[in-house]
C-alpha positions in Angstrom: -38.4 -43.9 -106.9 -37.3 -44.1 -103.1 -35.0 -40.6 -103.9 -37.9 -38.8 -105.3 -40.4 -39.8 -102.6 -37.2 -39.2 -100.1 -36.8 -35.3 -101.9 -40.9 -35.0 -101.8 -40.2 -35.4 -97.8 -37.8 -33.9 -97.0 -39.4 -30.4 -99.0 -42.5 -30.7 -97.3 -40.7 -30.8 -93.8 -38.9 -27.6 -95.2 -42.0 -26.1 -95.8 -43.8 -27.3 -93.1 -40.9 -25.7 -90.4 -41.3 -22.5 -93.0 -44.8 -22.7 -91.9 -44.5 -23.3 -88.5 -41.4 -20.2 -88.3 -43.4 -17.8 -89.7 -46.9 -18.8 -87.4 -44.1 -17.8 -84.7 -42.9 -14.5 -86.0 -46.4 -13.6 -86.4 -47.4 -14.5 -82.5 -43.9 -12.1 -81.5 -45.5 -9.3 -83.7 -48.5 -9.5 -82.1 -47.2 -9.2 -79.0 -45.9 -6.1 -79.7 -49.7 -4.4 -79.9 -51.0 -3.6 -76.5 -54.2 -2.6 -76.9 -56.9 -0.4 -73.6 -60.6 -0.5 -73.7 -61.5 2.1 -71.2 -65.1 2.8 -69.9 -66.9 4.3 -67.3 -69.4 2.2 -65.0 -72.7 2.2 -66.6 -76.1 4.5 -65.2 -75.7 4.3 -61.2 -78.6 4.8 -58.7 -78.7 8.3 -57.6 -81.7 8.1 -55.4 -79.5 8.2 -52.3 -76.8 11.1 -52.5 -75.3 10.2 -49.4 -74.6 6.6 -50.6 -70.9 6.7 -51.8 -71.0 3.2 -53.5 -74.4 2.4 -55.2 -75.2 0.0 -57.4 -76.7 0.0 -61.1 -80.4 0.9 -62.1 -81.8 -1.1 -64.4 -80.6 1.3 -67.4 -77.1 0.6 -65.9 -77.8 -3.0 -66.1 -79.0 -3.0 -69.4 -75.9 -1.1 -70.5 -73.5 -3.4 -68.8 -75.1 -6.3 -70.5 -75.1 -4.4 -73.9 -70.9 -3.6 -73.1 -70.8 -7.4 -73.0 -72.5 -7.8 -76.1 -70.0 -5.2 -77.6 -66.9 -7.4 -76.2 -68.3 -10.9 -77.3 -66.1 -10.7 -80.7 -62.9 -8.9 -79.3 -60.9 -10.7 -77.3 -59.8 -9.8 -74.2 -56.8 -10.5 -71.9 -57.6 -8.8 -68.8 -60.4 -7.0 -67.1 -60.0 -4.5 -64.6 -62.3 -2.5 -62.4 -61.7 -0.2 -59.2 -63.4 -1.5 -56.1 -66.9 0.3 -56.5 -70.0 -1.6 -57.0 -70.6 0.5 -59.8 -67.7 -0.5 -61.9 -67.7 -3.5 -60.7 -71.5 -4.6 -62.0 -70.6 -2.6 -65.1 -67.6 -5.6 -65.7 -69.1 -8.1 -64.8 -71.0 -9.1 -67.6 -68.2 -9.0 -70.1 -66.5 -11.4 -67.4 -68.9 -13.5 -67.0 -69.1 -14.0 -70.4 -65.6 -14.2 -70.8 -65.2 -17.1 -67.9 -62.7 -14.0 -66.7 -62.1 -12.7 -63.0 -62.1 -8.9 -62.1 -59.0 -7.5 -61.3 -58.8 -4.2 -58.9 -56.9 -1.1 -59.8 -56.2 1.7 -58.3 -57.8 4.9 -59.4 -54.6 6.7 -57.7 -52.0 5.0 -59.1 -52.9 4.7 -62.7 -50.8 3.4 -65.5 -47.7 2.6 -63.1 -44.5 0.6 -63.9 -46.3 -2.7 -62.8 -49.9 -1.9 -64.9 -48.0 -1.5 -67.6 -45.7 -4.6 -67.7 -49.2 -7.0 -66.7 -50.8 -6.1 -69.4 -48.1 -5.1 -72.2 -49.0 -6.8 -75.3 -52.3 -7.6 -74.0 -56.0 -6.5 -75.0 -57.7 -4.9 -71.4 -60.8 -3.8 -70.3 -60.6 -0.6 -68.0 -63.9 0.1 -66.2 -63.8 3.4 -64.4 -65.4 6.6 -63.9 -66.2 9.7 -65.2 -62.6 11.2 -64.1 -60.5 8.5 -63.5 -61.2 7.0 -67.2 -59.7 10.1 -69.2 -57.2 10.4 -66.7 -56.4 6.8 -67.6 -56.4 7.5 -71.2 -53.9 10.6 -70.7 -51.4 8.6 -68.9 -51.1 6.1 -71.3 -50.9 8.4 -74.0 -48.4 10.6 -71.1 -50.3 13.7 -72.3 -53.3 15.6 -70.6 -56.2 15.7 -73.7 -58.9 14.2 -72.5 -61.3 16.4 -69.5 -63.5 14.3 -67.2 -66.8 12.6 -69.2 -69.4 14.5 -68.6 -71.8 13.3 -65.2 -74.5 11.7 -67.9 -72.5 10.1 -70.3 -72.0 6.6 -69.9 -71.9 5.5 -73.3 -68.2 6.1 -74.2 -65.4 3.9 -75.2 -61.7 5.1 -75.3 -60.0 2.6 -77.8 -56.2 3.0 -77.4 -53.4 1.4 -78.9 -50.0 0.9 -78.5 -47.8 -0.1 -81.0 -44.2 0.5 -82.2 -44.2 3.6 -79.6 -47.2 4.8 -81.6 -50.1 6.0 -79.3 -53.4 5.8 -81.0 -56.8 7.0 -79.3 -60.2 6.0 -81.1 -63.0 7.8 -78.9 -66.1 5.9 -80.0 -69.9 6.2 -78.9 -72.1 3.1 -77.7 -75.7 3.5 -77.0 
């Protein structure tokens, strides 16, 4: 009796290291899926032309809670804005939400060597703006496709993922 319950053991550590090896190879395969929300800041006040950084109307703010809405069920690693007020309100719902801090970027220096090794194998949020965001989009997909949104869209959301040097770009609509 003690050999059989011994055997019993010992197969269910097998299995259970099985288990656990394969949980593991699963987490490593994930890892290779890098996946770039991209948006532009929500409706901005345009009652002031000369002001170069305004903040949100009240549509904006509606929209930047409904983006957060969006993002409650997909999870995110990172969340990063450029420096505008703007973009900034736009994000921070979804990071409020997400118990997540902001991170700056710079609209000049898109995609660089060090972007691209923070947030490899990640899932990121990209607010931007109405020419910086498809700009975004073409340098991750290193091809020029996508033309600046137009000034009254702010509805849009460039889904692109990277995986297995396959560049995939999902443009979808969110009112």
């Amino acid at each position: 009796m003690y050999r059989i319950t011994s055997l019993f053991l010992v197969f269910f550590i097998l299995l259970a290291c099985n288990d656990s090896k394969k949980k593991q190879e699963k987490v490593v395969e994930d890892l290779s899926v890098t996946t770039y929300y991209l948006i532009r800041h929500a409706e901005k006040d345009r009652s002031d032309p000369t002001n170069k950084n305004p903040q949100l109307t009240e549509e904006g703010l509606l929209r930047a809670r409904n983006w957060a809405a969006y993002f409650e069920n997909i999870p995110i690693d990172h969340i990063f804005s450029t420096d505008y007020s703007r973009t900034m309100q736009t994000a921070a719902y979804t990071a409020t939400q997400k118990d997540m801090t902001i991170e700056s970027y710079n609209p000049n220096a898109l995609y660089d060597d060090r972007f691209r090794e923070h947030t490899q194998g990640k899932s990121v949020l990209v607010v931007g703006h109405s020419d910086t965001t498809p700009q975004f989009v073409n340098a991750i997909i290193a091809e020029k496709k996508y033309d600046d949104i137009a000034d009254n869209e702010n509805g849009l959301l460039y889904k692109v993922t990277l995986k297995e040097g396959i560049k995939n770009v999902e443009i979808i609509s969110v009112r």
